[in-house]
C-alpha positions as CSV (number, residue, x, y, z in Angstrom):
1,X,17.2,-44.9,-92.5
2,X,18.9,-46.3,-89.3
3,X,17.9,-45.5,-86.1
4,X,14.0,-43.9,-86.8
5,X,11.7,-46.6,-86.5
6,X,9.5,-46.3,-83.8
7,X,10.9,-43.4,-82.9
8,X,8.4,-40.3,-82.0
9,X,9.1,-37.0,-84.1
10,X,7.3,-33.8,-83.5
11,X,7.7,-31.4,-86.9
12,X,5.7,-27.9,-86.5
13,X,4.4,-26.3,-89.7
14,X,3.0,-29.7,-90.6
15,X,0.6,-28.1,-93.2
16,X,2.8,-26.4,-95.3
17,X,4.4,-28.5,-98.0
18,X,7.9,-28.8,-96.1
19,X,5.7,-30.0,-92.7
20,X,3.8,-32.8,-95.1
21,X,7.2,-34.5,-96.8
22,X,8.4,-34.3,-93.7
23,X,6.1,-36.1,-91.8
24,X,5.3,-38.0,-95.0
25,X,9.3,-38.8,-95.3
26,X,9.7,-39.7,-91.3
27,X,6.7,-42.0,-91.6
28,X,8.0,-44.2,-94.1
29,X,11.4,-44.2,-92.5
30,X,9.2,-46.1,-89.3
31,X,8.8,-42.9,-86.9
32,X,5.6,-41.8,-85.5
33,X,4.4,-38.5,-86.1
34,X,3.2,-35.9,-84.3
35,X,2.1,-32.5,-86.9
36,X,1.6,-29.6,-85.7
37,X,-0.1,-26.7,-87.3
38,X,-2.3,-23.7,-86.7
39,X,-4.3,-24.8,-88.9
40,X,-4.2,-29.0,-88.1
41,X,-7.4,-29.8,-90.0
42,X,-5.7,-29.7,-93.1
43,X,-3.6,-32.5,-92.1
44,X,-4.5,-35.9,-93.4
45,X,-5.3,-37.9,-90.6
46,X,-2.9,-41.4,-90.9
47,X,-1.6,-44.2,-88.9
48,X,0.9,-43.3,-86.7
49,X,-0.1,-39.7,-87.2
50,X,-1.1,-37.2,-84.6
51,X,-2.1,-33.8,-86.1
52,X,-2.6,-31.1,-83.4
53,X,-3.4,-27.2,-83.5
54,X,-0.4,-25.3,-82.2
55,X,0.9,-21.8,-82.4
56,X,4.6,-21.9,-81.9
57,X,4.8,-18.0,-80.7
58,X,3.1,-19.2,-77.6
59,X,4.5,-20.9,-74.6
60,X,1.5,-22.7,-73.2
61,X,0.6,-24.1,-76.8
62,X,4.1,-25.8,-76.8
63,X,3.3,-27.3,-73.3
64,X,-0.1,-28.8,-74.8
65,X,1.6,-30.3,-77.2
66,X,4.5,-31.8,-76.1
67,X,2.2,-33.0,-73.1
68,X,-0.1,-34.6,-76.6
69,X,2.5,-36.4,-77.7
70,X,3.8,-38.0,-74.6
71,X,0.6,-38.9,-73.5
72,X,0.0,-40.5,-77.8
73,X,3.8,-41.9,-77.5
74,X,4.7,-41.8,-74.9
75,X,8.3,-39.9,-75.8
76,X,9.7,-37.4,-78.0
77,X,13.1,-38.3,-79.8
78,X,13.1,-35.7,-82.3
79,X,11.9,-31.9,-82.8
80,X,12.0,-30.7,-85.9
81,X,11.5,-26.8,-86.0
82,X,10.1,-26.2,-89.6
83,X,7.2,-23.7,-88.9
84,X,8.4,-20.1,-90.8
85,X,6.5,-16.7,-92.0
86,X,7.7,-14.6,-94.4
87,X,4.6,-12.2,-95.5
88,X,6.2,-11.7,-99.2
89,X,3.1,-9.2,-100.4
90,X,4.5,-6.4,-98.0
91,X,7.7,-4.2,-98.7
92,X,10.4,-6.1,-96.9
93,X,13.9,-4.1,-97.5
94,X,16.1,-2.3,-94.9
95,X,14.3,1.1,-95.9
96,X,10.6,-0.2,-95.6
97,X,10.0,-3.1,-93.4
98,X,8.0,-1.7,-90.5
99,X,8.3,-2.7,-87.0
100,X,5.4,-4.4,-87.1
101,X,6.2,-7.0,-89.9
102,X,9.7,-7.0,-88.4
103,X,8.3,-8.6,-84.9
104,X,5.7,-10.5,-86.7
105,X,8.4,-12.4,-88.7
106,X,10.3,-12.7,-85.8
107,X,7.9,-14.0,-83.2
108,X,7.3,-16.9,-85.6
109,X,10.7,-17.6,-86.9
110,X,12.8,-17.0,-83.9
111,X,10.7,-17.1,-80.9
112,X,9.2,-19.7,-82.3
113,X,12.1,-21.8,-82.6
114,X,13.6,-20.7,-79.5
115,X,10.2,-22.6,-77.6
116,X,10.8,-25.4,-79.9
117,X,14.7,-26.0,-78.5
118,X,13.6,-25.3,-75.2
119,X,10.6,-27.6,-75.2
120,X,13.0,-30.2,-76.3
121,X,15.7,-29.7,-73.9
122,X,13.5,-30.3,-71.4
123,X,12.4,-33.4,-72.9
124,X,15.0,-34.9,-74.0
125,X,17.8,-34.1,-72.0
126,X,17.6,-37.2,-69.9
127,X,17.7,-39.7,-72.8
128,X,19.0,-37.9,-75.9
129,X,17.6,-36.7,-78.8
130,X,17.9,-34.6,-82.2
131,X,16.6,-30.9,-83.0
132,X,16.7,-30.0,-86.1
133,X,15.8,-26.3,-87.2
134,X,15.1,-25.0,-90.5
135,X,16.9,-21.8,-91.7
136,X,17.3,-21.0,-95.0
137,X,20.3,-19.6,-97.4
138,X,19.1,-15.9,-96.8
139,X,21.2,-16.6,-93.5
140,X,23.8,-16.9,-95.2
141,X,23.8,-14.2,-97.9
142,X,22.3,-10.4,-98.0
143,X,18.7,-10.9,-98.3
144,X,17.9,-6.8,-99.9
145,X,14.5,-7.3,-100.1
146,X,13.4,-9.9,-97.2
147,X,15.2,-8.0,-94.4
148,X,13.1,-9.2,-91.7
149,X,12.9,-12.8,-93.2
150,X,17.1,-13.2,-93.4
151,X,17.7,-11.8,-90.3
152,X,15.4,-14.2,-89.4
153,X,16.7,-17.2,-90.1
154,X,20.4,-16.1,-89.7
155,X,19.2,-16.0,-85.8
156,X,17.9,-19.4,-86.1
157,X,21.7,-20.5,-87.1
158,X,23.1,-18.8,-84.7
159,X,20.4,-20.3,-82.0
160,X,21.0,-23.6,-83.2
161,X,24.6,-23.5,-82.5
162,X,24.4,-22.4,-79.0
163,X,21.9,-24.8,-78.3
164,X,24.2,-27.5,-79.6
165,X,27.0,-26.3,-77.7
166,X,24.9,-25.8,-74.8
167,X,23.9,-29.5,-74.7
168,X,27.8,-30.9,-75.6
169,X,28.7,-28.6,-72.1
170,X,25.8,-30.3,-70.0
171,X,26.6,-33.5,-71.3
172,X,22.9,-33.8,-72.9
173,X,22.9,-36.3,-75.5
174,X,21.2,-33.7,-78.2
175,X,22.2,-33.0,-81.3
176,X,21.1,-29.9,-82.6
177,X,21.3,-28.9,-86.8
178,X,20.0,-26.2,-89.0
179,X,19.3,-27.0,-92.7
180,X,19.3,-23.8,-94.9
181,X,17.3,-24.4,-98.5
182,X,17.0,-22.4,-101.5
183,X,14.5,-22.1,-103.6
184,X,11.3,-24.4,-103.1
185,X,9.2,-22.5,-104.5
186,X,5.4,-22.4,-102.4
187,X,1.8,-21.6,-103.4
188,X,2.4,-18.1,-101.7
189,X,5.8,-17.0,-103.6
190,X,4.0,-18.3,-107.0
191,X,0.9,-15.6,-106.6
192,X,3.8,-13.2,-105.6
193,X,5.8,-13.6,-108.9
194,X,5.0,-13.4,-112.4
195,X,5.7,-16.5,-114.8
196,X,8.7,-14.7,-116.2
197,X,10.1,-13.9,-113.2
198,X,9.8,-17.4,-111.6
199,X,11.7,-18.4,-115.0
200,X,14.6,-16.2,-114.5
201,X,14.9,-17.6,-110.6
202,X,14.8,-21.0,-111.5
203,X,17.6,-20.4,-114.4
204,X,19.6,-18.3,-112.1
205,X,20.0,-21.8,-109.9
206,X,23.4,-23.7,-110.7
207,X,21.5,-26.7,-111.0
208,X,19.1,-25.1,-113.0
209,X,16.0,-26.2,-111.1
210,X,13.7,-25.6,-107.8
211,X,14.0,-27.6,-105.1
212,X,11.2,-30.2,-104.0
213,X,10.2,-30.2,-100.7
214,X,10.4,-34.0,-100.4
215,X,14.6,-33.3,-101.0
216,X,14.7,-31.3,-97.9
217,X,12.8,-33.8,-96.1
218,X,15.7,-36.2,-97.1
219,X,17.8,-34.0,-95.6
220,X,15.7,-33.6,-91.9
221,X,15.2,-37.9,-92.1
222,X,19.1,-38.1,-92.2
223,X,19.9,-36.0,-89.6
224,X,17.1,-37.5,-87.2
225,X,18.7,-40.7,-87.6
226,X,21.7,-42.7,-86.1
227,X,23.1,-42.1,-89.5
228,X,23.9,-38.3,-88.4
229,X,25.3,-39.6,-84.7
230,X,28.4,-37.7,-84.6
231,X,26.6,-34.1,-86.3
232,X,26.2,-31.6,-84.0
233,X,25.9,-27.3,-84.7
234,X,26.2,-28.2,-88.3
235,X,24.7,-26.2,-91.3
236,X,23.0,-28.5,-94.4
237,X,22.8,-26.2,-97.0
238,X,20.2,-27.8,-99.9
239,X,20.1,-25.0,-102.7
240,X,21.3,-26.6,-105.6
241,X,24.5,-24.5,-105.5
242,X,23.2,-20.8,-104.9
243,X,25.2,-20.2,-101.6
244,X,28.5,-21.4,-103.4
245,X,28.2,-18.7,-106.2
């Protein structure tokens, strides 16, 4: 991919199966790597790899580690905002979601990527650089039963083009994106779905398959590169056609 090697990426939620192609993906593209994760032990050490503990809802967390990773790398050229929460065991429609799961979901998925832009501006704003937020089609479509999730993320699009058109008007050299998957199935919405219901999802899909995380971290690669110079407060939709139904 053009423009990534030995450049210095920072991609929360590095744990998760998204966060490891990712880093996985951007590593063998030439970046370095800097993972973050509340839970950072279970991130294989590698070279080029810097796996630090980091809660996104907090302010002083994202100060440690962007101060991490400058002092590792000594610069940050790319943020890539994939940490998310979604909670599936608890009733999440309109009529049932409590304000509680409501500002959990929300502390993580919007505050959370609000930090990550900031932390980036402020790094990058001098010399240029890429965010890249992950969203998800429920921004894009009525999510009945995820209420708090698809409101969510449809903030997180709607962030991630003010903060692209924020830096165009300041004349930062950011470029800021949201990618919106479908369905990539997890270990979490397996155990919250029966065999015959995962079936059924998976045949409801146009292309009549789940996603693989290592697709969407095609998808993050491209748009961290020079490739993607002239993409700004764009939406990458990777769903295998659900959105276009």
């Amino acid at each position: 991919m053009k423009g990534l090697t030995d450049k210095v990426a920072l991609v929360t939620g590095g744990a998760g199966a998204f966060g490891r192609a990712i880093t996985a993906r951007l590593r063998a593209e030439g970046a370095r790597v800097v993972a973050t994760d509340l839970n950072a032990s279970d991130i294989e050490p590698a070279e080029g790899l810097l796996a630090l503990e980091h809660d996104v809802t907090d302010q002083l967390s994202w100060e440690r580690a962007i101060d991490a990773a400058l002092d590792a790398f000594g610069t940050i050229d790319a943020v890539v905002n994939n940490a998310g929460f979604a909670n599936l065991p608890e009733p999440q429609d309109p009529e049932s979601v409590t304000l509680r799961h409501w500002r959990a979901v929300h502390s993580v998925n919007v505050e959370g990527v609000l930090l990550g832009c900031q932390a980036a501006m402020r790094v990058m704003k001098k010399r240029g650089g890429v965010i890249v937020n992950i969203s998800s089609i429920s921004a894009l479509q009525p999510s009945p039963k995820m209420a708090a999730y698809g409101a969510s993320k449809a903030a997180v699009r709607h962030l991630t083009t003010t903060v692209a058109a924020y830096c165009t008007q300041r004349g930062f050299k950011i470029r800021c994106n949201s990618i919106h998957p479908g369905w990539f199935p997890s270990a979490m919405t397996r155990s919250a779905r029966t065999p015959d219901e995962l079936a059924a999802q998976e045949r409801a899909i146009p292309m009549s398959r789940f996603g693989l995380p290592e697709e969407l971290a095609a998808v993050v690669a491209f748009l961290c590169s020079e490739e993607a110079s002239y993409i700004t407060g764009a939406k990458l939709v990777v769903d295998g056609g659900i959105a276009m139904q």
